[in-house]
N, C-alpha and C positions, 0 to 999 in steps of 0.2 A: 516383409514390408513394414515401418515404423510407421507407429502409431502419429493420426494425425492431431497438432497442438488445440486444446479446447477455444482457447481465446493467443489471436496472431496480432500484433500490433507492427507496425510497420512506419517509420516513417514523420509519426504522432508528431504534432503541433497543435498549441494550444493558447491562445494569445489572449490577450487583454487591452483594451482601447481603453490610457488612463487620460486621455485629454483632457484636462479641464476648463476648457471654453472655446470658443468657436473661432476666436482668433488665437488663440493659441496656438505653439509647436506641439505636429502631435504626438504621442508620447505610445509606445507601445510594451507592454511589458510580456515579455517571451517565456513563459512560466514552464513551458514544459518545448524543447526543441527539438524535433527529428529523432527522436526514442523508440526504437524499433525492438522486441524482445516475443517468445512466446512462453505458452505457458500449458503444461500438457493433463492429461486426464490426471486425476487425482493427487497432483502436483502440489506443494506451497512453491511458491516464487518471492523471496524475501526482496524488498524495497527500501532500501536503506541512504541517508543522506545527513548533510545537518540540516536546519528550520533552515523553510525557504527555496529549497533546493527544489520545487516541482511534484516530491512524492506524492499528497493528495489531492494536488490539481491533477497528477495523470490517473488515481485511484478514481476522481470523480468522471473525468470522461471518460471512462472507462463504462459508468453505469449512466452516463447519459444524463449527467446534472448541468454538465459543459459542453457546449459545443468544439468539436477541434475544427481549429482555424486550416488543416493541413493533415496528410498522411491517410492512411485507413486503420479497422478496427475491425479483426473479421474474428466472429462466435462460430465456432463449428460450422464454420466454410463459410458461413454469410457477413457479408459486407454489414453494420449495425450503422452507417453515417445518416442511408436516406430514411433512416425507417420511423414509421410513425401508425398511430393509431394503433388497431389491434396487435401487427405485429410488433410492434414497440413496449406494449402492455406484455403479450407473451416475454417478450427479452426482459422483461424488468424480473419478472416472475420467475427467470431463469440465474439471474444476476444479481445479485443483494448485496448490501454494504453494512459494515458492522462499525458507525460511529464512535470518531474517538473520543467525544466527554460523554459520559453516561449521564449525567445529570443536566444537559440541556438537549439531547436527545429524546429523550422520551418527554409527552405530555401531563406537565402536574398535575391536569385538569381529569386525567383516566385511568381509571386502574389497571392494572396488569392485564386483567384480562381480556380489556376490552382493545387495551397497546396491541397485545397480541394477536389476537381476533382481526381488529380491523387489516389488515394484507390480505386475510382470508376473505376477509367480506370484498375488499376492490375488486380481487382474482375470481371472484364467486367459487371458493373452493369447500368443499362440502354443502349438504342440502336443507340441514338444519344449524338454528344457534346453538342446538344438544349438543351435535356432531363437534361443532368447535369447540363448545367450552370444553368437554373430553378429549380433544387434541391438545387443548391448553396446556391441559393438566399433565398431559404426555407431555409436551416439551419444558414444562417448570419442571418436570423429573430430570428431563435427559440434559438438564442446566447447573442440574441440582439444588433445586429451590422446592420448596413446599407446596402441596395443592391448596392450602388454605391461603397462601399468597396471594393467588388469582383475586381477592376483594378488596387488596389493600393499594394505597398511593403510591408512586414512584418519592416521595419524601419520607416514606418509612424504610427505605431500606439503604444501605451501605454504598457506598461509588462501586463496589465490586461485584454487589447484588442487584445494580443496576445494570452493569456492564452484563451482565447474564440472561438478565432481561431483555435486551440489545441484540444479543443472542440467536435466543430463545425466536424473537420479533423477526429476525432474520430468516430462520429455518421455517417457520409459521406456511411458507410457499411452496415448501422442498424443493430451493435452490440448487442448481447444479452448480452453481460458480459465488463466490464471496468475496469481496473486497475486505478486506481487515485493515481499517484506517489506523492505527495509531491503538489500537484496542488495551492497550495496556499501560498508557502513559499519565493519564491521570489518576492509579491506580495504586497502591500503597506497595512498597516492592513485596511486602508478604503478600499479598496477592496476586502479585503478577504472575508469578509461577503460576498460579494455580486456574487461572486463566488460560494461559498455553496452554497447558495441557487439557485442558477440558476441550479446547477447539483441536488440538491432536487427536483428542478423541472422538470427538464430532467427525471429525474427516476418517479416521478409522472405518469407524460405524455406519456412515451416509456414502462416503466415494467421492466428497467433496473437494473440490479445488481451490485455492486460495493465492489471492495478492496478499501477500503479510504486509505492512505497513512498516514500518519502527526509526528510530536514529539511535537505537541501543545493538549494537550489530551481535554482543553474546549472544542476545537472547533472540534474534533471527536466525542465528547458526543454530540454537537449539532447536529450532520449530522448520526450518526452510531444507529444500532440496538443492535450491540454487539459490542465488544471490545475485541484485546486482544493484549497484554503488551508481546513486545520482549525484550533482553536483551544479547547479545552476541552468537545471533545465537539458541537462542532456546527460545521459548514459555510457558515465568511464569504464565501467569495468562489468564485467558479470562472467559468471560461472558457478561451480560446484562448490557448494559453503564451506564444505571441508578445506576447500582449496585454497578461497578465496581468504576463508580466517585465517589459514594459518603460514599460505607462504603468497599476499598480498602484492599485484604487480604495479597496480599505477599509484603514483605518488600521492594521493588523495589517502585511498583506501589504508595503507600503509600510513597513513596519520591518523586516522579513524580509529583502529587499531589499537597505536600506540597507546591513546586517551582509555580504553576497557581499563577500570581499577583491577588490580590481580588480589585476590585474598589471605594466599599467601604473600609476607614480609623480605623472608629472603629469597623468593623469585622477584621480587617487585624492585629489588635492592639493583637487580642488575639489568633491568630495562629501562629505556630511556625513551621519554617522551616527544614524540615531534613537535612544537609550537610551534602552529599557522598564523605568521605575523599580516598582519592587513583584515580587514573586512572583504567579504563577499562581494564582488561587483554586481550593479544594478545589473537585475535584466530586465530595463529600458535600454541600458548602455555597454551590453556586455563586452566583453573585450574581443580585439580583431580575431586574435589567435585560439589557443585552448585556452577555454575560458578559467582554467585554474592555474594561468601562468602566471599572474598577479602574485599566488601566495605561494607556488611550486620551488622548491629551494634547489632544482634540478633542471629550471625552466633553460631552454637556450634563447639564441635569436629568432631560427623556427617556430619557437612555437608561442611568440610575440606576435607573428602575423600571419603563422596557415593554421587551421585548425586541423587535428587528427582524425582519422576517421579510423572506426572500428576495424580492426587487424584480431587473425584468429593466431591466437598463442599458445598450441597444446590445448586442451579443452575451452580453453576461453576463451572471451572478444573484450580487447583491453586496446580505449582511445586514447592512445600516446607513443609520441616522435620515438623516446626511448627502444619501443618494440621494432621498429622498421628497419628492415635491412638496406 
């Protein structure tokens, strides 16, 4: 019998009422639409798109900062849409998110230890302040940060030593599930690595499962088990990273792609770049069809006015006319 997915999404919508006045036409923006995917024990699930496309609007409903307008959201078999008070508090306790700017994340106004601390104190988790500031200090080790850190401001330290602290703040619950917004994008590229890999090891170490975040698709192929490719609020492509990196099916992804600088000079000599001519369409006003016929250089007259719906292709589910028999 296969193992059942920790976190199921189904269906996910997630809307936005941008009305601006009461006689006005109303305006709605579709941020995240009909996005269905799971995500299994000990898993990364890499989340990849350009700005705008949905990623952390479906990261945030996810941990319940957004309501979804549509679909469901089931945590280890449980539906999370009606829940509230205690068992809501439980699910937060279970599900954490690791902010993407480390520097307006955290409070200038408290030290680390007390950043850290306070989840413990909401959750009432240990029985004394002792017990936690020694958990603290447990987790500035397992971040790799100093125990003499825990006295100092989030303005003494580095975007990278921040992002650790993020961390650090995150694990403070022993969460089963993490959200990883963007964890590495305001982060100097000599540090990013090193980032990854710390949270590869966290998940090593704990059993944790993770939404990776990113629009840098390398470095989700480095950290992710699977992948999958948003684009205006809905879910083109997804499958196995190995797969997905390197022999790319819908036409999005395969521009994505193309854009990875290569570091070698004579491999890069003979790769060619896809240019996505146009902007992005509104999602106030998305388009009738697949919503990336606008920039798709493969687009036909199908997919001007039907939209594709998820088709499985050999291990994957890839939304596009091209696939269908």
């Amino acid at each position: 019998m296969s193992e059942a997915p920790i976190l199921s999404v189904r269906n996910l919508k997630t809307y936005f009422d941008v009305t601006k006045g009461i006689f006005s036409k109303k305006q709605i923006v579709k941020a995240v639409d009909d996005v269905s995917f799971d995500i299994m024990p000990n898993e990364t699930f890499g989340l990849v798109g350009e700005s705008g496309c949905g990623k952390t609007t479906l990261g945030r409903t996810i941990v319940k900062l957004y309501n979804p307008a549509g679909g469901t959201i089931t945590y280890n078999g449980e539906n999370i849409a009606q829940l509230k008070g205690a068992e809501l508090k439980k699910y937060r306790k279970d599900v954490q998110m690791i902010f993407q700017d480390p520097y307006a994340s955290l409070n200038p106004r408290m030290t680390v230890g007390e950043i850290i601390k306070e989840p413990m104190i909401i959750h009432d988790i240990y029985n004394s302040d002792t017990e936690r500031e020694e958990r603290v200090v447990e987790l500035l080790k397992i971040v790799g940060l100093k125990p003499d850190h825990i006295r100092r401001y989030p303005a003494e330290f580095s975007g990278g030593q921040r992002q650790r602290i993020g961390i650090a703040r995150a694990l403070a619950v022993d969460p089963k599930f993490i959200v990883c917004d963007e964890p590495i994008s305001a982060l100097d590229v000599s540090i990013q690595a090193q980032v990854v890999n710390l949270l590869d090891q966290i998940q090593h170490d704990l059993g944790l499962s993770y939404l990776f975040i990113a629009h840098d698709l390398s470095m989700v192929k480095h950290i992710s088990d699977r992948i999958g490719v948003m684009y205006l609020g809905h879910m083109v492509e997804m499958g196995p990273s190995n797969d997905v990196y390197h022999r790319p099916l819908h036409p999005y992804t395969t521009a994505l792609l193309s854009a990875i600088p290569i570091p070698d000079p004579n491999v890069a000599k003979g790769k060619r770049r896809i240019v996505l001519e146009g902007e992005i369409p509104s999602p106030i006003n998305p388009p009738a069809g697949c919503p990336f016929s606008t920039r798709c250089q493969q687009a036909t007259n199908r997919c001007q006015t039907e939209r594709p719906e998820p088709i499985a292709v050999g291990n994957r589910l890839v939304a596009c006319h091209l696939y269908e028999k």
